[in-house]
DRENKEZA-109091 format. One record per residue (C-alpha): residue in one letter; chain; residue number from 1; x, y, z. Coordinates in Angstrom, 3 decimals, padded with zeros to 6 digits. Example, Ala and Ser with C-alpha at 12.3 -4.5 7.8 and 13.67 -1.06 7.14 Angstrom:
! residues 2
REC   vogu   drenvo   lodren         xx         yy         zz
REC      a        A        1    012.300   -004.500    007.800
REC      s        A        2    013.670   -001.060    007.140
This chain:
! residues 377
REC   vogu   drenvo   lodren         xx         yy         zz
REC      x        A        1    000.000    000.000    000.000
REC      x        A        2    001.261    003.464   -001.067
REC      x        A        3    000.579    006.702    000.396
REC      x        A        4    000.861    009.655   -001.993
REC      x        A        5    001.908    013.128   -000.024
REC      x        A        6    001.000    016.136   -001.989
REC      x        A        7    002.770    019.125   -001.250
REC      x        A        8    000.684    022.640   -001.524
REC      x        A        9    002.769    025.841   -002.087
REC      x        A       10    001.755    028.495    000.900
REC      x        A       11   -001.201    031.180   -000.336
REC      x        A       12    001.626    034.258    000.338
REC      x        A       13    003.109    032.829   -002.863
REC      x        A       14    001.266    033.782   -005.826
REC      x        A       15    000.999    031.756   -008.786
REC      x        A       16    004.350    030.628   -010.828
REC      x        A       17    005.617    033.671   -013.356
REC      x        A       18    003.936    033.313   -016.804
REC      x        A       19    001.150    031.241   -015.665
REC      x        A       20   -002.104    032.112   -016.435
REC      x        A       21   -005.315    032.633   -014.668
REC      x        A       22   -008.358    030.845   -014.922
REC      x        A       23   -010.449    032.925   -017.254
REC      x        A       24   -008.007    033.266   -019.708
REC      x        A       25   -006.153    036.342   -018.751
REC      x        A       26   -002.775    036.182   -017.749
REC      x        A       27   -001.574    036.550   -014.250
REC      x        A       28    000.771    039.062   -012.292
REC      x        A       29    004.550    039.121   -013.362
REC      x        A       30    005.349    039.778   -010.107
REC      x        A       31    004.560    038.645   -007.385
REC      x        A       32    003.593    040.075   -004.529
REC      x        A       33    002.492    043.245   -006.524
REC      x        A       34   -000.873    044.994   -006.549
REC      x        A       35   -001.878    046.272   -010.197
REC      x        A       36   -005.412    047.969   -010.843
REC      x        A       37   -006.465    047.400   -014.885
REC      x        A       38   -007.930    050.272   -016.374
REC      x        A       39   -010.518    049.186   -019.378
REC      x        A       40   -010.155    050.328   -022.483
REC      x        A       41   -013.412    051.590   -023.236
REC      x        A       42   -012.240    053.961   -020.800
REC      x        A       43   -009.126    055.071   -022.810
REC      x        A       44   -010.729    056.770   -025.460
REC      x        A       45   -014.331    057.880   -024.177
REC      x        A       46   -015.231    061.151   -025.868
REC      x        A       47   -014.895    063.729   -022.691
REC      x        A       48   -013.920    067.207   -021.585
REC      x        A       49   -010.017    068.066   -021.385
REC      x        A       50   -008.359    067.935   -018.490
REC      x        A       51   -007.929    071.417   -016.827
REC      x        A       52   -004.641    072.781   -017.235
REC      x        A       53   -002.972    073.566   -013.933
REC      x        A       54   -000.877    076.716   -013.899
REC      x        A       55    002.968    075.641   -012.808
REC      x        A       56    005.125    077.716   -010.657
REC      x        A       57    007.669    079.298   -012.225
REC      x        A       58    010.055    077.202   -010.660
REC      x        A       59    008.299    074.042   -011.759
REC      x        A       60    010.325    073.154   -015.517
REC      x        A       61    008.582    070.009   -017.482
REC      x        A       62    011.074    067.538   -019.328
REC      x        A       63    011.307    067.831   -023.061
REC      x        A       64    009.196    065.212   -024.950
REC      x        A       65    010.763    062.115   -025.837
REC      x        A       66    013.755    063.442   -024.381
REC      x        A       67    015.661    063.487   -021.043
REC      x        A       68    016.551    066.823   -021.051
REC      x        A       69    015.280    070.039   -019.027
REC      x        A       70    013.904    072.558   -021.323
REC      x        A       71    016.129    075.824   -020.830
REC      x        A       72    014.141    079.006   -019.657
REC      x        A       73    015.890    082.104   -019.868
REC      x        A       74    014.853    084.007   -016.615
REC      x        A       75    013.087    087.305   -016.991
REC      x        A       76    015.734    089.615   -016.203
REC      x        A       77    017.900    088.654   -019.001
REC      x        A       78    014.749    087.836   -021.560
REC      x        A       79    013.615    091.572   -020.903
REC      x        A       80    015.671    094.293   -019.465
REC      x        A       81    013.704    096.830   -017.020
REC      x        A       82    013.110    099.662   -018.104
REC      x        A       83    015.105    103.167   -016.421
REC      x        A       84    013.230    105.317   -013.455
REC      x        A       85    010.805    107.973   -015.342
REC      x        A       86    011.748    111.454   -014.045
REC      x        A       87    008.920    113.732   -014.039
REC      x        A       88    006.976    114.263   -016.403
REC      x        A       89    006.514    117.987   -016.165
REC      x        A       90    010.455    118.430   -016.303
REC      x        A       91    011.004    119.392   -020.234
REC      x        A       92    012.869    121.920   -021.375
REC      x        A       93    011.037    125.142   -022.229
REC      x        A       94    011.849    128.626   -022.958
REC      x        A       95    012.262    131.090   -020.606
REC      x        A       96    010.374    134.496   -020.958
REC      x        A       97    013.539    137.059   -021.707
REC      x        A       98    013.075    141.016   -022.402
REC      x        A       99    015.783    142.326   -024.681
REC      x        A      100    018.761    143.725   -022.689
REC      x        A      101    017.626    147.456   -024.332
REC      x        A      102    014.878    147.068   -021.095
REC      x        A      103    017.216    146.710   -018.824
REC      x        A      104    019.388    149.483   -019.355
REC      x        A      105    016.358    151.753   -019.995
REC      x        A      106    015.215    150.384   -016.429
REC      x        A      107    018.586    151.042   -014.749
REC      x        A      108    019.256    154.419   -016.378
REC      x        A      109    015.588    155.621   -014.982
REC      x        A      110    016.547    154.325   -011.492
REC      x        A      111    019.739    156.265   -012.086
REC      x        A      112    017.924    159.567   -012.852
REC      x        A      113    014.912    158.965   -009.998
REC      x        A      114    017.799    159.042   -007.543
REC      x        A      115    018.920    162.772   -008.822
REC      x        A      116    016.099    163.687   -008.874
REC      x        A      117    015.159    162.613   -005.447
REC      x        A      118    018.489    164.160   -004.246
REC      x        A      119    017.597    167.299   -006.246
REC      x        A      120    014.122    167.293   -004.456
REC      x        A      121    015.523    167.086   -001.315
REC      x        A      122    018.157    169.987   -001.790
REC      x        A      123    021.253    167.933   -001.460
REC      x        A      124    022.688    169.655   -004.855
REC      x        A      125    025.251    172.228   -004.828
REC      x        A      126    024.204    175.486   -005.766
REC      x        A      127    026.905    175.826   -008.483
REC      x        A      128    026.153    172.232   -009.761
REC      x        A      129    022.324    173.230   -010.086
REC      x        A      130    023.465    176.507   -012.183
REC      x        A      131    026.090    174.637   -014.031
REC      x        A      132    023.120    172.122   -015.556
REC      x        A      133    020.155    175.148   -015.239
REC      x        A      134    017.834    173.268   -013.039
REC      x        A      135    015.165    175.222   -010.955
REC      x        A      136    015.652    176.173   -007.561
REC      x        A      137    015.018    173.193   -005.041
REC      x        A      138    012.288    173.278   -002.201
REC      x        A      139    014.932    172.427    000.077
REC      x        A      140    012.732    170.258    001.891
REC      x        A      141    015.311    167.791    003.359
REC      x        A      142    015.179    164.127    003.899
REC      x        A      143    012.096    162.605    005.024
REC      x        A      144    009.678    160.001    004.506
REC      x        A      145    008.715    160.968    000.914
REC      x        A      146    012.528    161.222   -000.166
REC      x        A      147    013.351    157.884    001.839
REC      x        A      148    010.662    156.240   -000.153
REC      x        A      149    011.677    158.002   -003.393
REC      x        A      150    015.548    156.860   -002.699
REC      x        A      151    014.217    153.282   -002.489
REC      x        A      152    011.986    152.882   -005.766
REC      x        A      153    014.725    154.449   -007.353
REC      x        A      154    017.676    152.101   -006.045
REC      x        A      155    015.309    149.217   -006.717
REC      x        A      156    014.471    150.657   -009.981
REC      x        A      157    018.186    150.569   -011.290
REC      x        A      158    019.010    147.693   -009.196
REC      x        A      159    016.402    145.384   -011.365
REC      x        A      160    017.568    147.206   -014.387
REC      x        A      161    021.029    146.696   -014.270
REC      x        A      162    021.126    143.810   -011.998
REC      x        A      163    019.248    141.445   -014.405
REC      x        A      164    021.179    142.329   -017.702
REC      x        A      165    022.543    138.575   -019.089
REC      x        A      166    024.999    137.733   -022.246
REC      x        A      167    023.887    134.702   -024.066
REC      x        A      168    025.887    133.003   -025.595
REC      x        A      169    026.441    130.540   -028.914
REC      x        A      170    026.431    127.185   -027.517
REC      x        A      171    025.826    128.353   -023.884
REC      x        A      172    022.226    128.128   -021.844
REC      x        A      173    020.559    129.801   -019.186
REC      x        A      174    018.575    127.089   -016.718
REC      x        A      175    016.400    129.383   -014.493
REC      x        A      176    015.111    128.512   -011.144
REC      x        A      177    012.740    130.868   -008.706
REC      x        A      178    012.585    129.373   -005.134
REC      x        A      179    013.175    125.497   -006.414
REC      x        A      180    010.954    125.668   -009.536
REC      x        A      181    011.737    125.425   -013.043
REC      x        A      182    011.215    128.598   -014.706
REC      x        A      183    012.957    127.722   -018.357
REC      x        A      184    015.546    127.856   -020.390
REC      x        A      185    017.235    130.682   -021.707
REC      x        A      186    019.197    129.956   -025.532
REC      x        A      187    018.819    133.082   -026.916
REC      x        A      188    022.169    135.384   -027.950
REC      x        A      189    022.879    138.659   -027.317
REC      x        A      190    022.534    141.161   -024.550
REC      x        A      191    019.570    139.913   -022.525
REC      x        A      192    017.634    140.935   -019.409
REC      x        A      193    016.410    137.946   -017.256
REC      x        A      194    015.012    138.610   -013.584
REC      x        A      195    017.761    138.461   -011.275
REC      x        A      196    015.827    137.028   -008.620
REC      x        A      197    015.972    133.600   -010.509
REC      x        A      198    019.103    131.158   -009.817
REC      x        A      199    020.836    130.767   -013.086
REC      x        A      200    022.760    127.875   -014.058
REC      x        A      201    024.831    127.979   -017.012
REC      x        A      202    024.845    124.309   -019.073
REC      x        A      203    027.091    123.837   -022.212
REC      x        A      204    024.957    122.529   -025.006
REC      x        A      205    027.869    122.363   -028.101
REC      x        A      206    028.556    119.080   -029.190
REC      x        A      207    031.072    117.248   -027.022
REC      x        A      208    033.847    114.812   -027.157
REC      x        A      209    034.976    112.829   -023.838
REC      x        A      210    037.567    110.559   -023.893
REC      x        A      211    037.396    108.172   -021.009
REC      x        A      212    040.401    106.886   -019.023
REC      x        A      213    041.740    103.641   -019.542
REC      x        A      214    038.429    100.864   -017.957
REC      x        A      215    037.636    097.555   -017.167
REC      x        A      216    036.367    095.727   -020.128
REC      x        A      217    036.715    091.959   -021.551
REC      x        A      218    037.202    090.205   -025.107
REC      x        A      219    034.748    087.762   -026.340
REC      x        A      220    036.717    084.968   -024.525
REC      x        A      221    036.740    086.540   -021.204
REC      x        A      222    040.168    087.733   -021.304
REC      x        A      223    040.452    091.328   -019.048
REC      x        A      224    041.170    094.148   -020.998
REC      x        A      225    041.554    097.783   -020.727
REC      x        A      226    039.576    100.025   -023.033
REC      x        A      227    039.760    103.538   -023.834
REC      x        A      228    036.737    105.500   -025.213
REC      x        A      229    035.515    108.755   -027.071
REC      x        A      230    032.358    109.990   -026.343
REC      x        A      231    030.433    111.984   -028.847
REC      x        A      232    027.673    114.118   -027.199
REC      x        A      233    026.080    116.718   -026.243
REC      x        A      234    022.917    118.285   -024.142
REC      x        A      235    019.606    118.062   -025.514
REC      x        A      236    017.065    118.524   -022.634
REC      x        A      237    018.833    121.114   -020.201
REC      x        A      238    016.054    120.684   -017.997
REC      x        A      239    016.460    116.700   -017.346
REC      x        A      240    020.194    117.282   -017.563
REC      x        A      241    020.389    119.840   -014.571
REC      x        A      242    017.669    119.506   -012.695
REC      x        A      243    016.790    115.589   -013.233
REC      x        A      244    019.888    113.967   -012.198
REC      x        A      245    022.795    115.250   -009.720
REC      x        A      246    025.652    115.632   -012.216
REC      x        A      247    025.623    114.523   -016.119
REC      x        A      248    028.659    114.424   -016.824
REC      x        A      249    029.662    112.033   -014.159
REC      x        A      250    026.046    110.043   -015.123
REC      x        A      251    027.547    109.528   -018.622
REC      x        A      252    030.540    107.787   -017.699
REC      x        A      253    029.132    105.877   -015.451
REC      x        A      254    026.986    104.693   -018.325
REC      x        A      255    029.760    103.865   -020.418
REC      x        A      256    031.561    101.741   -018.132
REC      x        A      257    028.427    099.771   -017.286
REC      x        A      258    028.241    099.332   -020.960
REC      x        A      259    031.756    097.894   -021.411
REC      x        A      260    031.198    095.713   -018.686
REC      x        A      261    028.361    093.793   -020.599
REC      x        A      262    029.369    094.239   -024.530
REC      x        A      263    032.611    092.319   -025.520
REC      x        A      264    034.993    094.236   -027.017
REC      x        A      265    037.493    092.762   -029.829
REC      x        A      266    040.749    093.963   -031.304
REC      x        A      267    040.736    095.494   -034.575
REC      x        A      268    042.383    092.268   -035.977
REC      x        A      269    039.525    089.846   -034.956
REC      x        A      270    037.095    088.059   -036.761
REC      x        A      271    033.639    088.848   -034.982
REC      x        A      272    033.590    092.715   -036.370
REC      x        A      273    036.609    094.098   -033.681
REC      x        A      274    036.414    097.534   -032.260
REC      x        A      275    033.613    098.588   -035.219
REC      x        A      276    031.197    095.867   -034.010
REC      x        A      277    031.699    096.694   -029.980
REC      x        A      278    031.377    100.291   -031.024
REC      x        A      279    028.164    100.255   -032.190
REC      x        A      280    027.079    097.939   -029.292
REC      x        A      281    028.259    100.566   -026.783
REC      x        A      282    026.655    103.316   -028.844
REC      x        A      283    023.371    102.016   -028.373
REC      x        A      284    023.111    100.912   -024.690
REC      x        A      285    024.243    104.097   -023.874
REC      x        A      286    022.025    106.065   -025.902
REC      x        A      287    019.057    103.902   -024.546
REC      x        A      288    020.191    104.960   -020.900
REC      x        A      289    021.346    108.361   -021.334
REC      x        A      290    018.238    109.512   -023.719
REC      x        A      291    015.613    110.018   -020.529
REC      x        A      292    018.068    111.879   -018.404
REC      x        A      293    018.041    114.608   -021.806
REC      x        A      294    021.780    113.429   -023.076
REC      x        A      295    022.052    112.601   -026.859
REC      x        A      296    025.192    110.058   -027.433
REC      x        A      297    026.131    109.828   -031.357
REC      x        A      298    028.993    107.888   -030.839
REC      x        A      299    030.849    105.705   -028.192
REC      x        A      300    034.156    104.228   -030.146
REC      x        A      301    037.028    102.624   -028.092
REC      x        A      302    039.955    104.472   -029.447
REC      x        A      303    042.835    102.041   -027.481
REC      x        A      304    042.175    098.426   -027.000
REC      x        A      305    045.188    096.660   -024.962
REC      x        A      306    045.449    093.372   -022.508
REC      x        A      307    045.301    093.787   -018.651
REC      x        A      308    049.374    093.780   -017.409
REC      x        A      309    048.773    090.364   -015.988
REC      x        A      310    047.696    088.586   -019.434
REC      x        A      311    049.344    090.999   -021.637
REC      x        A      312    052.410    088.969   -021.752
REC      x        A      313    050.483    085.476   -022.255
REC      x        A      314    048.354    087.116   -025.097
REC      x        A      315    051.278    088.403   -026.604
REC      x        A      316    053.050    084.848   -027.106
REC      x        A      317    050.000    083.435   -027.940
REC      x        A      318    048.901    086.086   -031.024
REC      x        A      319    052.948    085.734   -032.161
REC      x        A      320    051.685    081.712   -031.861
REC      x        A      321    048.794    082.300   -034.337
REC      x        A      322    050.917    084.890   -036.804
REC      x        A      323    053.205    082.419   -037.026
REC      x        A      324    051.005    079.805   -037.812
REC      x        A      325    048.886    081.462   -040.298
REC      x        A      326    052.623    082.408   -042.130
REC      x        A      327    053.492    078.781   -042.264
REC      x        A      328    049.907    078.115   -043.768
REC      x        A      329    050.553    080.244   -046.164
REC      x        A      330    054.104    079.511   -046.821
REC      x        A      331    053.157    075.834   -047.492
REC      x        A      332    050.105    076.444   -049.583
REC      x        A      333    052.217    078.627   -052.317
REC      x        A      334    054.983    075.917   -052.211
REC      x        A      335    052.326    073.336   -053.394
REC      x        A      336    051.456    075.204   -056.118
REC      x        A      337    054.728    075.579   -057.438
REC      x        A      338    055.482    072.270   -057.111
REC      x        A      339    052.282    071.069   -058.480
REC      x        A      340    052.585    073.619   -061.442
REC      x        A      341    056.123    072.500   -062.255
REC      x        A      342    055.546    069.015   -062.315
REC      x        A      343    052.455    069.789   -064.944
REC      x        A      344    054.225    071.480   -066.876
REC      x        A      345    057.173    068.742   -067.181
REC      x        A      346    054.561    066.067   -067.789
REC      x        A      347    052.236    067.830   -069.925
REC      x        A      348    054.877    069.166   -072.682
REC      x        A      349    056.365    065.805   -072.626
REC      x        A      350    059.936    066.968   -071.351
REC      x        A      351    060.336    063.920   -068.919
REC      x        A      352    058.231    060.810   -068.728
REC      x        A      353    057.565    059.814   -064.799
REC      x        A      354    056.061    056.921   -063.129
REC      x        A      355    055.331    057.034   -059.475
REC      x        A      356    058.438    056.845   -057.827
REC      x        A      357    060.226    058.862   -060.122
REC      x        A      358    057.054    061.370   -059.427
REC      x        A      359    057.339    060.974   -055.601
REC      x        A      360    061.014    061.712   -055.968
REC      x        A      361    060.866    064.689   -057.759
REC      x        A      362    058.301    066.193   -056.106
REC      x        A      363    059.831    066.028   -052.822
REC      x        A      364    063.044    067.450   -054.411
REC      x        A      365    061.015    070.067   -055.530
REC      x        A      366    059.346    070.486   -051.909
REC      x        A      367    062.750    070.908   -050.220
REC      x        A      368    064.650    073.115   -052.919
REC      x        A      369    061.163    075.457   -052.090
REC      x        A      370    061.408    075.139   -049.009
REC      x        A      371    064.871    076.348   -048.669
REC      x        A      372    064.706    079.184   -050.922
REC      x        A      373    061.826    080.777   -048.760
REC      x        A      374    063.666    080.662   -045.909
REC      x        A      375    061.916    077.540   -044.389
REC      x        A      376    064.340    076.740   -041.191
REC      x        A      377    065.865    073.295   -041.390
């Protein structure tokens, strides 16, 4: 009698890998893992779209079918911000001016109210009223009346004479009354402003700086120290006094922010050199000087040399490159004169070659070349 022992696998272990379920379908692949089926009717029902939810700006999606990160250029470099507006009411406009004829009409009747006055109040010598014929004075003396009289008079000539003004070609007048704008003055000629108004005297002629030697770098990084000229001039007095502290010092300060983002090349390079970098520099700084009322029409570096400490390293390696490019050249014209003799030898028949007599000649050639242009052994 036999006894038959079946052995029955414990219910943690799921059924062998590949088997397949009763039913039909296949079973898990592995074990010990819970999967949810999703049926396909489901797939491709006919339904809104999902809604879209907005990512952070921090949040970056991968790149379909590849592993890479998209790249997102941040906004400050996509879009520059824009310069502080000054205000809006601070545009150059013209002053109100009277001719400078008013002014020493003005002064000259101040003059004459004070003889008068003086006159009026018997303070004239006898013999200097005979000498000039004028009636006999009252004699009245000093008082209230002549005080007053005295005054007008002094302030008469004082506003007559004290506002008279030379304008001048390529010179203007900003005016100010008690930390107001009043207007600009660009008139020529004798002038009479009111001299109660500050006046501030602003070069407008066209201008040339040239800059010291600054901090700049070529398109490989390499330090460098630029010098500039500076075409400009004043367009808006108003902005150009009263909107900033100094100009002048506001312009430079433009220009070496400028050189500190454009690249700027040698004359001998091969991305456009100084010409290229000059027009750069032209327009950043026109963009940032234009509100403050500066027009640039030019910013040109002038001197382009190496900072001290990779002067010397720049140097050996441009001798590097001449010398290579010499070479080059050397070598390409001795090829042609080799290839061009050996034509002409084979082609008028003077000298039948095969290969090695071919391979033989022309390196004779080569070296007899060679030699004569000075090739060092």
């Amino acid at each position: 009698m036999s006894t038959t022992t079946s052995h029955t696998p414990p219910e943690s272990e799921g059924p062998a890998e590949g088997a397949v379920a009763p039913g039909g379908r296949p079973s898990r692949l592995i074990q010990n893992e819970v999967t949810t089926e999703i049926p396909v009717h489901l797939l491709f029902r006919d339904g809104p779209d999902p809604v879209a939810v907005p990512l952070k700006p921090a949040v970056v999606a991968r790149r379909q079918s590849t592993g890479e990160l998209p790249r997102l250029r941040s906004q400050a470099s996509a879009r520059r911000r824009p310069l502080p507006e000054l205000d809006p009411e601070l545009v150059e406009r013209s002053a109100r001016v009277l001719p400078g004829a008013a002014g020493v009409l003005a002064g000259a009747c101040g003059i004459a109210g004070g003889l008068a006055t003086s006159w009026w109040a018997g303070l004239f010598p006898a013999g200097a009223v005979e000498a000039l014929r004028l009636p006999a004075s009252a004699g009245a003396g000093l008082g209230p009346a002549q005080w007053a009289a005295y005054a007008g008079a002094g302030a008469l000539g004082w506003f007559g004479f004290g506002g008279l003004a030379r304008g001048r070609t390529g010179r203007a007048w900003v005016l100010g009354l008690f930390g107001r704008y009043r207007g600009t003055v660009r008139r020529t000629g004798l002038l009479w402003v009111n001299p109660l108004v500050l006046r501030r005297r602003v070069d407008v002629r066209l201008r040339h700086w040239r800059s010291a030697s600054m901090a700049a770098a070529d398109p490989e990084g390499m330090a460098l120290r630029v010098v500039v000229l500076v075409v400009w001039r004043v367009r808006d007095t108003a902005r150009a006094v009263l909107g900033i502290e100094d100009h002048e010092t506001y312009l430079a300060e433009c220009v070496e922010a400028a050189l500190a983002r454009v690249p700027v090349e040698p004359a001998c390079g091969s991305r456009g050199g100084v010409t290229a970098a000059g027009d750069a520099l032209t327009r950043l700084v026109s963009e940032e000087t234009a509100p403050v009322g500066l027009q640039v029409f030019s910013v040109r570096p002038v001197r382009v040399e190496y900072a001290p400490e990779v002067a010397a390293a720049m140097n050996r390696r441009r001798i590097a490159a001449l010398d290579a490019r010499q070479r080059a050249s050397m070598l390409s014209s001795v090829v042609d004169s080799v290839e061009d003799t050996v034509t002409r030898l084979t082609v008028r028949g003077l000298v039948e070659l095969d290969d090695y007599e071919r391979k033989v000649l022309v390196r004779d050639l080569t070296v007899a070349f060679c030699s004569g242009r000075g090739e060092p052994s």
